[in-house]
C-alpha positions as CSV (number, residue, x, y, z in Angstrom):
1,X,20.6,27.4,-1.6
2,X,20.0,23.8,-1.2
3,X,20.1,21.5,-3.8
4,X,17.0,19.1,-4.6
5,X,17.2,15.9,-5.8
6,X,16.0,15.7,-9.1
7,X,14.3,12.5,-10.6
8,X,13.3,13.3,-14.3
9,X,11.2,9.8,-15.5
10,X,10.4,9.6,-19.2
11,X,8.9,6.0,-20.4
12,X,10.5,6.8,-24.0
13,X,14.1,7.0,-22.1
14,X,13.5,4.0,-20.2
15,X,12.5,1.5,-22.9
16,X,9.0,0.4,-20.9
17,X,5.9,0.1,-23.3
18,X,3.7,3.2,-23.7
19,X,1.0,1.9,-25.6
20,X,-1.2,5.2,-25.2
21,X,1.3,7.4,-25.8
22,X,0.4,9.1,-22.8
23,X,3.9,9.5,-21.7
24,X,5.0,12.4,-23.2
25,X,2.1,14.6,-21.4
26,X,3.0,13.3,-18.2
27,X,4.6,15.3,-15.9
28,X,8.0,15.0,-14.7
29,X,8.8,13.9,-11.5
30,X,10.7,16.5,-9.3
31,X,11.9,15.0,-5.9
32,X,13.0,17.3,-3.3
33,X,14.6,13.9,-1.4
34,X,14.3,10.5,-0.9
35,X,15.8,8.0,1.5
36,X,14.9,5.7,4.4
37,X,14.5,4.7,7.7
38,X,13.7,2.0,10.2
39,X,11.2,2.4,12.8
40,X,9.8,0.4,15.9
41,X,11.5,-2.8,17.3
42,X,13.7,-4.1,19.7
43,X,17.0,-4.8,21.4
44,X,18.2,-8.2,22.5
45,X,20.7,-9.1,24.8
46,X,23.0,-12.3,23.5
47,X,22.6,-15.4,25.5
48,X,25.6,-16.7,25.2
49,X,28.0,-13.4,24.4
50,X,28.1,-11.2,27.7
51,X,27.3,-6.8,25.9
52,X,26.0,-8.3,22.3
53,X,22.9,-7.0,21.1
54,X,20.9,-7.7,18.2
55,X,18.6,-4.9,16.8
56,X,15.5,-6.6,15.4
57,X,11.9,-6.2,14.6
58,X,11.7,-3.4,13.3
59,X,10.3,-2.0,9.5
60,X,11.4,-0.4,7.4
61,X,10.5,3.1,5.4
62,X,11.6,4.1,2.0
63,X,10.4,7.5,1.2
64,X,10.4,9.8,-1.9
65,X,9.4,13.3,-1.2
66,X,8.3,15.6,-4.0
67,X,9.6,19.2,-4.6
68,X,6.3,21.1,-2.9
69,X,4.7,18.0,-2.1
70,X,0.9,17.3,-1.2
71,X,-0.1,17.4,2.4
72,X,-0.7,13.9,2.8
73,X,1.7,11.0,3.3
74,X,0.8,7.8,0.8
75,X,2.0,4.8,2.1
76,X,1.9,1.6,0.5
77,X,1.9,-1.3,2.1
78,X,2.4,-4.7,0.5
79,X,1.2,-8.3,0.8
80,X,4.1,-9.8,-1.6
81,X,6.5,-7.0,-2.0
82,X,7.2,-3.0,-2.4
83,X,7.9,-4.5,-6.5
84,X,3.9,-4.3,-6.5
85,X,3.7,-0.7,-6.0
86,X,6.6,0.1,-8.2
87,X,5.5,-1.5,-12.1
88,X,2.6,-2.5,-13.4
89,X,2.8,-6.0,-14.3
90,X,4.3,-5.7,-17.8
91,X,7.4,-3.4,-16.4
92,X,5.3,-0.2,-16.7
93,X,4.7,2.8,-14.7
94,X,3.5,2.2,-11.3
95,X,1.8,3.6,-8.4
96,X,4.5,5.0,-6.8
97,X,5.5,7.2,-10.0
98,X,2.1,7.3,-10.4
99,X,1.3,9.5,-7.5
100,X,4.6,10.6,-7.3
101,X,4.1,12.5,-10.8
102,X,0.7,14.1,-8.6
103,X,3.4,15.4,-6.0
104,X,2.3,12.7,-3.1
105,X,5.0,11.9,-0.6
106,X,5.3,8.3,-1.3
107,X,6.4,5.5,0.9
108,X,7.2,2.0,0.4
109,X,7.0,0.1,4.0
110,X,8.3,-3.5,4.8
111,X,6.8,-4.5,8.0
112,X,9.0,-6.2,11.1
113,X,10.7,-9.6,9.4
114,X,9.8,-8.6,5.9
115,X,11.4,-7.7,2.9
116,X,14.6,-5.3,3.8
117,X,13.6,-5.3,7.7
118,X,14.6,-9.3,8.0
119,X,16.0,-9.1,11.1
120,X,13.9,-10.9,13.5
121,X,14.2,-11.4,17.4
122,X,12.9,-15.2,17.1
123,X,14.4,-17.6,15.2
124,X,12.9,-19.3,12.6
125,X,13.4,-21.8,9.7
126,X,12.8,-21.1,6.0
127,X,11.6,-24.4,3.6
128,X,10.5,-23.5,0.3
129,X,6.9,-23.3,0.0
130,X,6.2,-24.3,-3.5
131,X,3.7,-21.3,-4.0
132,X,4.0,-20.2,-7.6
133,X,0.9,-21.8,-8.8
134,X,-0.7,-21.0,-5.9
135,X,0.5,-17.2,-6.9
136,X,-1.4,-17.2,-10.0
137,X,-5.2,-18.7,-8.4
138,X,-4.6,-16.3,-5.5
139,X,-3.6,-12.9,-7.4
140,X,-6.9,-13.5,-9.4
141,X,-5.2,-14.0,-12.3
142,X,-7.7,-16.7,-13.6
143,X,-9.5,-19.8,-12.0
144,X,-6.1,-22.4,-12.5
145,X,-2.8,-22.3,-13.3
146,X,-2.2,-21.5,-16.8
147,X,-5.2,-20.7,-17.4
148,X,-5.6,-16.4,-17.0
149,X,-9.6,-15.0,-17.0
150,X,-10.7,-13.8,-20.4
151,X,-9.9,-9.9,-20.3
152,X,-7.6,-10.1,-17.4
153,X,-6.2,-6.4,-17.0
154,X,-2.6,-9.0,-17.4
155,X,-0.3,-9.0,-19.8
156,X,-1.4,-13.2,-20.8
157,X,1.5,-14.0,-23.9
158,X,4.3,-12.3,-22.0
159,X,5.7,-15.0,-19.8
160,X,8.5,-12.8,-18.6
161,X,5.5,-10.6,-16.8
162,X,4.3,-13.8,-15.2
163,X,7.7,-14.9,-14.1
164,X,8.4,-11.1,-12.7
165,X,5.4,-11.3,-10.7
166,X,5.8,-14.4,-9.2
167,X,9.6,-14.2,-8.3
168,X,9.4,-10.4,-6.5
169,X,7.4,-12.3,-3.4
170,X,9.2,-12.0,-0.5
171,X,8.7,-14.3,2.6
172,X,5.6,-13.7,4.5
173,X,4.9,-14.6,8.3
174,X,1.1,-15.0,7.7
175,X,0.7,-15.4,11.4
176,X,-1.8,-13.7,14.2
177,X,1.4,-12.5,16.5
178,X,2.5,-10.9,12.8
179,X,-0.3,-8.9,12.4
180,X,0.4,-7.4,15.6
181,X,4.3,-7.3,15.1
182,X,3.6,-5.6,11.5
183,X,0.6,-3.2,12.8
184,X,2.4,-2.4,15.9
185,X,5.4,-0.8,14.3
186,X,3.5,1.2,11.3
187,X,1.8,2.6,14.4
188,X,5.0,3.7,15.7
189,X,5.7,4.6,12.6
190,X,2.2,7.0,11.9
191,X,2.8,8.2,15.1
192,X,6.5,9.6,15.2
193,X,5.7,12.5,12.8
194,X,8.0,11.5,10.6
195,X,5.2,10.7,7.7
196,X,3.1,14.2,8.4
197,X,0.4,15.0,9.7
198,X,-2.2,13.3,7.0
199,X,-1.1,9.6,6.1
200,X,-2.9,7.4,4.1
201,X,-2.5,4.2,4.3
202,X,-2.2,2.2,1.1
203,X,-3.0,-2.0,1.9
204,X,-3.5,-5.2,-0.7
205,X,-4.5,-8.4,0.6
206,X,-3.1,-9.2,3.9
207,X,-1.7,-6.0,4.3
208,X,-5.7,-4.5,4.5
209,X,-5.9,-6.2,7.9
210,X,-2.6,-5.0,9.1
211,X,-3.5,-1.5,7.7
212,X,-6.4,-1.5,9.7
213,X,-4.8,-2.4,13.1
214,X,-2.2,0.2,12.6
215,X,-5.0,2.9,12.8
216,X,-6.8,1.0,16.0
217,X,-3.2,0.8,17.7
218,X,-2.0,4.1,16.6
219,X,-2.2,6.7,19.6
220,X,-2.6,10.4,17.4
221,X,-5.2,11.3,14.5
222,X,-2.1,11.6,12.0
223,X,-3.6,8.3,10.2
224,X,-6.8,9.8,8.3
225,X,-7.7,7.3,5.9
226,X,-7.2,3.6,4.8
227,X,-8.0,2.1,1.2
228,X,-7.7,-1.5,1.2
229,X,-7.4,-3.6,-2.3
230,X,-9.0,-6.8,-1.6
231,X,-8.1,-6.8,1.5
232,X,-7.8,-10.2,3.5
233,X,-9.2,-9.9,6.9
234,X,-11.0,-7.6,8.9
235,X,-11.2,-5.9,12.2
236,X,-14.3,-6.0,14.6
237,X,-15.1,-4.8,18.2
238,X,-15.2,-7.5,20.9
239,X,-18.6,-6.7,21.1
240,X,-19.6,-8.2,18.2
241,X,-21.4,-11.8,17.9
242,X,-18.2,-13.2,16.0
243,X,-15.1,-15.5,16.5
244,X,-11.7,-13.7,15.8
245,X,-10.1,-16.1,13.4
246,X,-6.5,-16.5,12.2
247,X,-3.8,-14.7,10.5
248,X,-6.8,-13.4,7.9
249,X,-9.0,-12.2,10.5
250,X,-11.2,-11.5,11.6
251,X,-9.3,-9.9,14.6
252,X,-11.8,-8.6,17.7
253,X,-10.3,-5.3,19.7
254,X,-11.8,-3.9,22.6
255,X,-14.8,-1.1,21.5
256,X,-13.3,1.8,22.3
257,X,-10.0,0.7,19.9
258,X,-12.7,-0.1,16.9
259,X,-13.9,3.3,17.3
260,X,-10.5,4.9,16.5
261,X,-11.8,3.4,12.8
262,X,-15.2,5.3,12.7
263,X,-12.7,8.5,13.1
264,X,-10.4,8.6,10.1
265,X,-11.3,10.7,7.2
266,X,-12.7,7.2,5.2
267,X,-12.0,4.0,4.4
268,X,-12.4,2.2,1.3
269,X,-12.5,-1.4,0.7
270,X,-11.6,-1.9,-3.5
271,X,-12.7,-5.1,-5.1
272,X,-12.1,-6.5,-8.2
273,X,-13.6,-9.0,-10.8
274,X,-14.6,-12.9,-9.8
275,X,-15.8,-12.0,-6.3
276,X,-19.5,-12.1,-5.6
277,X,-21.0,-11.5,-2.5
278,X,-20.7,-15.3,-1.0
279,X,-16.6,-14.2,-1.0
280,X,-15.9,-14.4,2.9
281,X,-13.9,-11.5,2.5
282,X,-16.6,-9.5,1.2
283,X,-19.3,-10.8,3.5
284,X,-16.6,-9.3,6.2
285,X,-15.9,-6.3,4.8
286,X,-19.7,-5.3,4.4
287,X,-20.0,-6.1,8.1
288,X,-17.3,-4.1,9.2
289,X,-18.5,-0.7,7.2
290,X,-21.5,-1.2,8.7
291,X,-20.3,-1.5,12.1
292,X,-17.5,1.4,11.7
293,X,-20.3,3.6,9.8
294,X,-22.7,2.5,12.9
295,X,-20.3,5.3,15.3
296,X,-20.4,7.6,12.8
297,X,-17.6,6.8,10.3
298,X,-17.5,6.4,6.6
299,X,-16.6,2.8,5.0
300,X,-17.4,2.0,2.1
301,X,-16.9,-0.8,-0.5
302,X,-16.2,0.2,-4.2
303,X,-16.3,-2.6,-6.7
304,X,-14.3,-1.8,-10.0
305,X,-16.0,-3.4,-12.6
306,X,-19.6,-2.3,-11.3
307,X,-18.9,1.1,-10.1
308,X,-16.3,2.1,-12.3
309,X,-16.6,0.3,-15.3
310,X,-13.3,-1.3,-14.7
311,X,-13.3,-5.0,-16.2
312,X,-10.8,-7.6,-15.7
313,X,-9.2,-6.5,-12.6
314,X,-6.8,-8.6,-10.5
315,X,-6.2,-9.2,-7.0
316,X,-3.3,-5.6,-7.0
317,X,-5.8,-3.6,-9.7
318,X,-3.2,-1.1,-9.2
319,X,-0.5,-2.9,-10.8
320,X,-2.7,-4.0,-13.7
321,X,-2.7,-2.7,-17.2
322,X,-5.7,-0.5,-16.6
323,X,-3.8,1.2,-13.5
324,X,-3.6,4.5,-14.6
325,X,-7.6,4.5,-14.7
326,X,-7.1,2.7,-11.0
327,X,-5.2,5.7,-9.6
328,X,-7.5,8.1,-11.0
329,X,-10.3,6.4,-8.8
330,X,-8.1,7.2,-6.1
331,X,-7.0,10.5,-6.8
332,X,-10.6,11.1,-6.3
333,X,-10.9,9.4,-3.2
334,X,-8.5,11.6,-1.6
335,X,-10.1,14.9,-3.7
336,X,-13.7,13.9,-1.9
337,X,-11.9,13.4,1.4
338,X,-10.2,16.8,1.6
339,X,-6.4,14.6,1.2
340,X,-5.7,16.6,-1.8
341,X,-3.8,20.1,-0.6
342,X,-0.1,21.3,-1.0
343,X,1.8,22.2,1.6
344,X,1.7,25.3,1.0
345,X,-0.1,27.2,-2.4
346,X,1.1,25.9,-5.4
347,X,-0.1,26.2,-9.6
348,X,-0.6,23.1,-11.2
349,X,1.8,24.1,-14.0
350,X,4.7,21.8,-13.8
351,X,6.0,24.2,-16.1
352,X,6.0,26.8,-13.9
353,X,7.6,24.6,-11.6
354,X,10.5,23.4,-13.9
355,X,11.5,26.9,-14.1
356,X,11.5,28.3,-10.5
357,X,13.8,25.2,-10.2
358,X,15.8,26.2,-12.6
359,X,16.2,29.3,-11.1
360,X,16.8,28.4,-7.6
361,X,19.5,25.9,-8.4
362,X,22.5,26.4,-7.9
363,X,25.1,23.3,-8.0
């Protein structure tokens, strides 16, 4: 018999807060493995030293795959770094146990240059960019530095929170020829098979763009839907009356690539508080739907606070106090969209599940 990994997640155990005392109800989380991979890039040839090569450009995939797992893939796809999807902003639970505990395969992708895929083909120079400040007005966190919204779903007297959040940013290449770099490898990376069949792809800020190039570049169906939190730029057929803009779109693509859009499963565009409709951002994203909706697809825009009665959201709502509520919203996303099956038949009793483990394992 093959062993499983086992990953057995108890807030009590780990010391994070619980105010709800939800935790003990939860779930366990059973992992039948995890890992990673790179995916995509290139091989260089040294200039100077005759048979050295340099691997580079490439991304890379951390994955965690339940025991029975859900059919569809989650990916989540950063715009700071894969510490977004892993704790809310106080140190508790997120996403990824989140959806992990509802038996999603789960991965955490850093694109070509980013994060723990730094190895780049070109050159460049790093010079601190003083952006902390600019961290705080950006993430939605309130209209100034120090000054938080009133109700911000943030944890406002814990200055450790702030100073987590602010210090997990990796460097970013905010750049057109990144976009494509970044969208053309999480292509690769839909298309290889090695995420399923039934990916979702999970974006927040930037990442929404990239997100949505990935599907337009990818050359199977295995992408099926794209939910994109406040996501900074958008993509639009050539046919279009606008100008393509820079590394936050919008991004033109030839018709018949725009179309490969109207044929996922959905998209959703998620927006939370402070943004009204003279946002650029949302002015683009309403133009987008309409166009991918236009050849028969299904965008949509959801707005937290007005749909969902979800106040005080940030810039990443799903790392925000209120995230459990969040992930809910897109559990049923992916319930409505038919993303929701096993594998193969499986009860909902975890208990039932514990046991067969049990008595299957055999060290």
């Amino acid at each position: 018999m093959r062993p499983i990994a086992v990953l057995t997640l108890f807030l009590s155990l780990a010391g994070a807060k619980d105010p709800e005392g939800q935790e003990s109800r939860r779930r366990p989380i059973l992992l039948d493995k995890s890992g990673g991979f790179t995916v995509g890039g290139n091989i260089i040839s040294s200039p100077t030293f005759p048979g050295q090569t340099l691997s580079c450009d490439h991304g890379y995939m951390e994955y965690f795959i339940p025991w029975k797992p859900r059919k569809t893939s989650i990916v989540m796809w950063h715009s700071s770094s894969t510490q977004v999807w892993q704790n809310r902003w106080d140190g508790g639970e997120g996403y990824k146990d989140k959806f992990l505990r509802r038996r999603y395969p789960v991965y955490l992708w850093d694109g070509p240059r980013i994060g723990r895929a730094n190895w780049a083909c070109e050159p460049y120079t790093y010079v601190p960019f003083y952006r902390d400040q600019g961290n705080f007005v950006a993430w939605n966190f309130g209209p100034s530095f120090p000054n938080f919204w009133p109700g911000v779903q943030f944890p406002t007297e814990d200055e450790d929170a702030w100073q987590q959040a602010t210090s997990s940013r990796y460097i970013e290449f905010d750049t057109v020829k990144n976009v494509h770099l970044e969208s053309q490898a999480a292509a690769v990376a839909a298309d290889s098979g090695k995420l399923g069949d039934s990916i979702v792809y999970l974006g927040n800020s930037a990442s929404g763009l990239r997100a949505q190039m990935a599907a337009v570049k990818s050359n199977t169906t295995n992408i099926k839907a794209i939910v994109a939190y406040e996501g900074y730029g958008y993509v639009f057929p050539d046919t279009f009356n606008i100008t393509g803009g820079g590394p936050f779109g919008p991004i033109t693509v030839p018709l018949e690539d725009f179309k490969k859009l109207a044929k996922l499963k959905a998209i959703q565009y998620v927006w939370g508080d402070h943004r009204d409709e003279t946002f650029p951002f949302i002015k683009q994203a309403r133009q987008a739907a309409k166009l991918i909706n236009q050849y028969g697809g299904n965008a949509k825009l959801f707005f937290l606070a007005k749909e969902a009665g979800l106040n005080g959201s940030t810039h990443s709502a799903f790392a925000d106090l209120d995230n459990e509520k969040v992930a809910g919203l897109l559990e049923d996303f992916l319930e409505e969209n038919d993303l929701d099956g096993y594998r193969r038949e499986v009860g909902d009793d975890i208990s039932d599940l514990d046991q067969e483990w049990l008595d299957s394992y055999s060290p």
